[in-house]
KOLMAR-43087 format. One line per 4 residues: number of its first residue (from 1); their letters; for each residue y negated, x, z negated of C-alpha. Coordinates in pm, 1 decimal, decimal comma. Layout:
BEGIN
NUM	a	Y X Z  ... .
This chain:
BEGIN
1	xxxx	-3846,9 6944,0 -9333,1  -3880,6 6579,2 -9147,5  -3859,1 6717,5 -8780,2  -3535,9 6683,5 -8600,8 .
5	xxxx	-3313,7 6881,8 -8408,9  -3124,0 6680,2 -8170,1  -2991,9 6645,8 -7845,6  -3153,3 7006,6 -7762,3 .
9	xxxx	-2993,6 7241,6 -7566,2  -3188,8 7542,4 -7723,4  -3119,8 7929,5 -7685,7  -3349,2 8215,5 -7770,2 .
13	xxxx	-3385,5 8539,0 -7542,0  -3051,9 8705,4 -7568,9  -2988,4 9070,3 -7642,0  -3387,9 9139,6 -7697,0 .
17	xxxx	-3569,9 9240,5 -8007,1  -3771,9 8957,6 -8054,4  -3989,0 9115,9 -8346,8  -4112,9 9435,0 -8112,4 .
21	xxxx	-4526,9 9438,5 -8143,2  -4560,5 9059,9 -8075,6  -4830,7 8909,9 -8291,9  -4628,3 8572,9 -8237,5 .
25	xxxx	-4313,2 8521,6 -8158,6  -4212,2 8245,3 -7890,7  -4033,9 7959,4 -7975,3  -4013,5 8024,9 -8346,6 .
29	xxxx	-4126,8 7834,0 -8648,6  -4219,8 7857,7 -9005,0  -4064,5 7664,1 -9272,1  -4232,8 7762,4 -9641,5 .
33	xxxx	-4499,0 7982,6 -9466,2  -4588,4 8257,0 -9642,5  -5019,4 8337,8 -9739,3  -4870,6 8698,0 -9621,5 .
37	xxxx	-4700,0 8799,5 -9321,9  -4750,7 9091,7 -9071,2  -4581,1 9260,9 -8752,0  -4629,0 9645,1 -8769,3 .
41	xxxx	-4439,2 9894,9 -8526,9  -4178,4 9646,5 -8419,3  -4109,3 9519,7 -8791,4  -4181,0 9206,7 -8957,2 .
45	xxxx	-4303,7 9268,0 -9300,5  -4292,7 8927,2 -9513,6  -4448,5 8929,7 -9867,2  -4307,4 8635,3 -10072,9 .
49	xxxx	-4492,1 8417,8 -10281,0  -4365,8 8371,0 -10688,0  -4062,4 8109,8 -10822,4  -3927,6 8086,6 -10415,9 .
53	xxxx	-3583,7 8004,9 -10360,9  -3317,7 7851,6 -10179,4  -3091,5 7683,7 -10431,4  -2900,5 7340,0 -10491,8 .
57	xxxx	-2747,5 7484,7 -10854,5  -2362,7 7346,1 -10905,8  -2510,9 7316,3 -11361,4  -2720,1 7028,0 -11114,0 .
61	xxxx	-3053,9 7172,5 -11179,7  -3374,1 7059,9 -10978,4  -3301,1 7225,1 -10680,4  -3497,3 7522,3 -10503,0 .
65	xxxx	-3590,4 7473,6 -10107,4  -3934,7 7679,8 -10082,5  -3843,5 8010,3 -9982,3  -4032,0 8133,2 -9660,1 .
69	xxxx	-3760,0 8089,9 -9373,9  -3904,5 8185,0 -9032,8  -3635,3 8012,5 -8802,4  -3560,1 7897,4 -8413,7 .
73	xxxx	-3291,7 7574,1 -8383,7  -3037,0 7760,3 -8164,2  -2760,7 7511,8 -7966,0  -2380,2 7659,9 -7939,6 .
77	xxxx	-2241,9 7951,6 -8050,1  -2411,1 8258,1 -8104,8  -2415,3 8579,5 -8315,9  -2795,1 8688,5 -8453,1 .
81	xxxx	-2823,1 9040,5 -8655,6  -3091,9 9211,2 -8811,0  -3186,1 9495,4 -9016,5  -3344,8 9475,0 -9332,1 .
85	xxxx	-3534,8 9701,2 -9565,1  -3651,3 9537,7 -9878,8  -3854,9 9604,5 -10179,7  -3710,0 9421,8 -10466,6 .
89	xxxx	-3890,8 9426,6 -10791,4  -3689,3 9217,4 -11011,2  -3377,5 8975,2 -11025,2  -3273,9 8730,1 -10723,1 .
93	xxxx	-3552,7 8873,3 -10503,0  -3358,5 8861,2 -10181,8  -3451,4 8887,2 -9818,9  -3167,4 8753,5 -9558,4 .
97	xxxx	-3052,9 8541,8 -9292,2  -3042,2 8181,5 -9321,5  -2854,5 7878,0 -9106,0  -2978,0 7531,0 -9213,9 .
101	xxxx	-2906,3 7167,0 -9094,2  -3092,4 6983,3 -9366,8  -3174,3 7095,2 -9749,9  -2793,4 7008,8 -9856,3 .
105	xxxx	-2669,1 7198,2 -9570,1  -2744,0 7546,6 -9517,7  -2610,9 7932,0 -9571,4  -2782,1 8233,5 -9643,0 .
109	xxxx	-2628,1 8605,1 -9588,2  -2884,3 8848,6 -9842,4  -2977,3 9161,4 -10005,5  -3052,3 9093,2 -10376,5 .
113	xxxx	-3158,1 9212,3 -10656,1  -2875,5 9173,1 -10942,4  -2936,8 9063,9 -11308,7  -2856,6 9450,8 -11385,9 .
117	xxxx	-3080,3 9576,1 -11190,0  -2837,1 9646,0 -10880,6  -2847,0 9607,8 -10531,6  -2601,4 9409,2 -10393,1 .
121	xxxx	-2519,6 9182,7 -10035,3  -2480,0 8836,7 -10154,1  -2364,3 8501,0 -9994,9  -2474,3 8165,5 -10051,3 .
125	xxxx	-2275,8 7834,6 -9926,5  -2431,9 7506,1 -9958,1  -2308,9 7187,0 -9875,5  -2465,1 6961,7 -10148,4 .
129	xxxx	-2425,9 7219,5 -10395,6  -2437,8 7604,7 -10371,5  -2181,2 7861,9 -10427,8  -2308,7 8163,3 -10459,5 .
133	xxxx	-2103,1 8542,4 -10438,8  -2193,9 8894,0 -10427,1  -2023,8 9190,8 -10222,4  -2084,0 9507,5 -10251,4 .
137	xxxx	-2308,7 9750,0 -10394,2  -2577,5 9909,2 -10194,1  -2745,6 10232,4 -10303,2  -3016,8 10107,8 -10159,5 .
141	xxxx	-3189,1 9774,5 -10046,7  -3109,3 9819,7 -9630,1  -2848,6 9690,1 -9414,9  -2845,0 9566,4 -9070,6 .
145	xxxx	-2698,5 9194,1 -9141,9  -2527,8 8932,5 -8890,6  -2398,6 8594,4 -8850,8  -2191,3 8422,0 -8589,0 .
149	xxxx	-2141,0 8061,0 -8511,6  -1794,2 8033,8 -8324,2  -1729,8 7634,0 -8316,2  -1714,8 7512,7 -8689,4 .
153	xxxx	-1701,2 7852,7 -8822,8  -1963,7 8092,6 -8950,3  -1880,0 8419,0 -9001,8  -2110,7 8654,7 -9259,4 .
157	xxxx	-2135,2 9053,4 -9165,3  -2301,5 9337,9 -9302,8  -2337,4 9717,5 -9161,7  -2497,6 10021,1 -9334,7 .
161	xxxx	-2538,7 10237,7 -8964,5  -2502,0 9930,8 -8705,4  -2231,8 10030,0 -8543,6  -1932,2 9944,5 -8824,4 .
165	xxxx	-1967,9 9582,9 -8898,1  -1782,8 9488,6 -9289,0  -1672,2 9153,1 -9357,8  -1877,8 8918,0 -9631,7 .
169	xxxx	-1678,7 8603,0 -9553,6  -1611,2 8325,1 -9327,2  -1598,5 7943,1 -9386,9  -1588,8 7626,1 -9200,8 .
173	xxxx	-1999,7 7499,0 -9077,1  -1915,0 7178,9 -8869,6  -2208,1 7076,8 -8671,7  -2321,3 6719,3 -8539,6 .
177	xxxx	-2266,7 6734,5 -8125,8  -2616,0 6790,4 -7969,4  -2764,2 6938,7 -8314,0  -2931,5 7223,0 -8288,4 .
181	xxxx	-2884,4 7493,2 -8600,9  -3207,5 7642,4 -8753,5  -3089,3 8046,6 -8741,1  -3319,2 8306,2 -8853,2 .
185	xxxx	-3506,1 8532,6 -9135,2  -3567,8 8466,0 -9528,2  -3734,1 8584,5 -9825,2  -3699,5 8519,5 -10206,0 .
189	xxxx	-3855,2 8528,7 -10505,3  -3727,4 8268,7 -10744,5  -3795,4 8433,8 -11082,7  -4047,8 8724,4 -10986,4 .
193	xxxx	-4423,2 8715,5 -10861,5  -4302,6 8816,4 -10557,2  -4142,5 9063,9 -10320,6  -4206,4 9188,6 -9921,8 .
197	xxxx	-3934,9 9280,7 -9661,8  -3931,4 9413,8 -9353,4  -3677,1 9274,5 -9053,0  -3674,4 9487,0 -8757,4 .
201	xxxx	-3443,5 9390,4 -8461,4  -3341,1 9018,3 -8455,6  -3142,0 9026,7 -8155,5  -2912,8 8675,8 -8052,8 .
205	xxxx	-2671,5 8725,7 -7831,3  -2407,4 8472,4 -7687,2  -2149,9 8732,8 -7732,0  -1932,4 8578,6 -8034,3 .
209	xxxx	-1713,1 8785,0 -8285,2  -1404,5 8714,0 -8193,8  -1205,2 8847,6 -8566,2  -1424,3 8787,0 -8845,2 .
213	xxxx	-1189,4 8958,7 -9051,1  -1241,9 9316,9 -8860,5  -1594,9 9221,4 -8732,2  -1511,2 9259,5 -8382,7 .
């Protein structure tokens, strides 16, 4: 990704469902597009292509930046949710939301397949090299997800009805003044041929949690 982000003072439309019927959706872009990608009944459905990934392994493997991240650089703080219903086929396909600065720099809040064959909300942290730490189980692969940028903290949330928001983690995110932060939707497939899920309401809102701990 060779285009900068700087010196922008960029905000999406707050509190509206940006993926409701639009064919295209305003101010957003594609990094990794996928060949596969449709809007039906106010829900994006994104079908991923095989070995995609976001990854900089801590063994030091050749790292993974190819998944399909459809994104908008967003300035300041902000909280952006989600809900996402996935259909994962085999291990590490994932569909989530990501924050990036650059490919050493970037965090990505999923729902993933497991090596055992279980669903789980994962985390990934990557600042040269990626951590990477699962939550809980899900019975199934839905979950409205959220992330907030509060000065140099990010905070990860997940909720099963929308309404009761459970804490993934926090961590410190510093960003360059006048950077923007490229905030939006991913999907995975690093060791499938590929998977497809569906994000319906990615809302932004200016409206900050305020304790990540009780996700309030």
């Amino acid at each position: 990704m060779k285009k900068e982000y700087l010196h922008m003072n960029n905000y999406p439309p707050v509190d509206t469902d940006l993926l409701s019927a639009q064919p295209e959706i305003p101010g957003f872009e594609w990094f990794n597009p996928p060949a596969e990608w449709v809007i039906e009944k106010g829900s994006m459905i994104i079908t991923s292509e095989p070995e995609t990934d976001f990854f900089r392994s801590p063994r030091g493997v050749q790292p993974k930046d190819n998944a399909h991240f459809l994104f908008y650089p967003v300035s300041g703080d902000f909280s952006v949710k989600t809900h996402l219903k996935a259909d994962l086929k085999a291990f590490g396909d994932a569909g989530g939301l990501t924050i990036r600065l650059s490919a050493e720099r970037w965090a990505k809040l999923c729902i993933e397949r497991s090596p055992a064959g279980e669903i789980n909300i994962v985390s990934v942290v990557t600042d040269g090299y990626s951590d990477d730490a699962n939550n809980e189980l899900l019975t199934q692969p839905e979950a409205f997800l959220r992330i907030t940028r509060r000065g140099g903290l990010v905070g990860f949330h997940y909720s099963l009805d929308g309404k009761i928001w459970r804490f993934a983690r926090n961590f410190r995110f510093p960003v360059p003044d006048g950077e923007a932060l490229l905030t939006g939707i991913h999907v995975q497939s690093p060791y499938s041929d590929g998977c497809s899920a569906g994000f319906r309401e990615l809302v932004f809102s200016k409206d900050t949690v305020e304790n990540f701990k009780s996700g309030e």
